[in-house]
N, C-alpha and C positions, 0 to 999 in steps of 0.2 A: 771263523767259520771253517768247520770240517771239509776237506774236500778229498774225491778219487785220489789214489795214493799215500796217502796221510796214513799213519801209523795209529790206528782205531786207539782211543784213550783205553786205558787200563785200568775200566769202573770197578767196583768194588759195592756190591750191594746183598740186601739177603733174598733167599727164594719164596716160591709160595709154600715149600718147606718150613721157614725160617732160618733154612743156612745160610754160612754165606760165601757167596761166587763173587768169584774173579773174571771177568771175560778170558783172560790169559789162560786160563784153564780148558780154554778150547784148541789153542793153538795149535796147529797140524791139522785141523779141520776148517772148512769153510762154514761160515754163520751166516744167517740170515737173522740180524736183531731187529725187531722193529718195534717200534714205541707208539703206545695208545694213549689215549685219555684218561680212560677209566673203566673198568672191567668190569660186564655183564650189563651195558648200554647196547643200543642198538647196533650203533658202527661195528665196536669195538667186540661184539657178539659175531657177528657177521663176519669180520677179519679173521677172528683165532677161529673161529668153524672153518674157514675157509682153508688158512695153514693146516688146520686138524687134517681134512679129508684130504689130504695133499703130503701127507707128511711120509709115506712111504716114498712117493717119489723124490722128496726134496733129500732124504737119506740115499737113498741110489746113484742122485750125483756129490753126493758126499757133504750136504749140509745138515748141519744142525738147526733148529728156528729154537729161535728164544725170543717172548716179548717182557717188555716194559713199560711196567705205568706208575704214577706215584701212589697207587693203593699202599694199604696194608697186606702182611705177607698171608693175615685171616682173611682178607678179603680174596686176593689173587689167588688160595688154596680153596676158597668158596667157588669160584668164577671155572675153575681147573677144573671143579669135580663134576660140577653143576653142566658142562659141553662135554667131558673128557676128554680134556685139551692133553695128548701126551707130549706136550713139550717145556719145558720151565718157563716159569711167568718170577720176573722180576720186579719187586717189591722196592723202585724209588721215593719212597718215603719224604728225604730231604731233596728229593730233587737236583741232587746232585750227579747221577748219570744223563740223565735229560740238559742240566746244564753243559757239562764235558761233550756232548755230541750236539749241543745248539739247535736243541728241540725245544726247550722252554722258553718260548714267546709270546708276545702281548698277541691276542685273536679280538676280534671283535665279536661279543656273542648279545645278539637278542639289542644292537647298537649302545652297549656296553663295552669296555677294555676290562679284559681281562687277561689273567696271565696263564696261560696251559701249556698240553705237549699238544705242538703241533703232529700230527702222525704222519708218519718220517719211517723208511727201511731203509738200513745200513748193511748192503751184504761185504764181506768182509773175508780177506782168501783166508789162508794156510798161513802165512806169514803174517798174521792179522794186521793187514794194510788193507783201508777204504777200495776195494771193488766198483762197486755203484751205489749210488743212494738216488732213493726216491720220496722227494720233498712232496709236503700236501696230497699225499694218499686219499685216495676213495677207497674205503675198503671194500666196496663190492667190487670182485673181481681181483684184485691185486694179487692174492697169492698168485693165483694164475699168469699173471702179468711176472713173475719175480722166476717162480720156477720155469717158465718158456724162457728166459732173459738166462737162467744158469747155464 
């Protein structure tokens, strides 16, 4: 399990572009990554609207947001256009970013096990080392909660 200080894994996935990003490719900047469910659900609607109308100010203290879900890069460039989310949405497909930050775990939905991303923000400095992370998000309200905490 990931923890503050830890040297953020160096994922490797594609955008709601279809390119494809390196988290490392941020480095010199502070990030705020956070990882969803599944794009253009209610929560998950609610959170990136929330970073959306926020995102000048999250740029002022010199972060980046980028989210992650295991959508498709059609679906995460549908979900982007559809709010006009201007920040990259990452397309974990195999679920391998979500594993590498130990977001993908068994939830209990509807008194079924099942296996998802639990929603999880990773902020992450300049030196892309773990800052703070915030386990089991509510996304109403949390941007807020992340950029008062920057």
């Amino acid at each position: 399990m990931l923890k503050v200080g830890d040297l953020a894994p160096d994922i490797a996935v594609r955008t709601d572009a279809g390119e494809e990003f390196r988290l490392s490719s941020l480095k010199g900047r502070r990030v705020v990554l956070y990882f969803y469910p599944r794009a253009d659900t209610p929560g998950c609607t609610t959170e990136a609207c929330e970073f959306r109308d926020r995102i000048k100010r999250f740029a002022t203290k010199g972060a980046a947001v980028v989210g992650v879900s295991p959508d498709k890069p059609a679906a995460q460039a549908k979900f982007k256009q559809k709010f006009d989310l201007p920040f990259t949405l990452l397309a974990d497909e195999d679920k391998a970013a979500a594993q590498a930050f130990g977001v993908w775990k068994e939830k209990n939905m509807y008194g079924k096990k099942v296996m998802g991303i639990e929603r999880t923000t990773f902020v992450i400095n300049a030196a892309g080392r773990i800052e703070k992370i915030y386990a089991k998000v509510k996304a109403k309200g949390h941007a807020s909660t992340v950029l008062g905490e920057l």
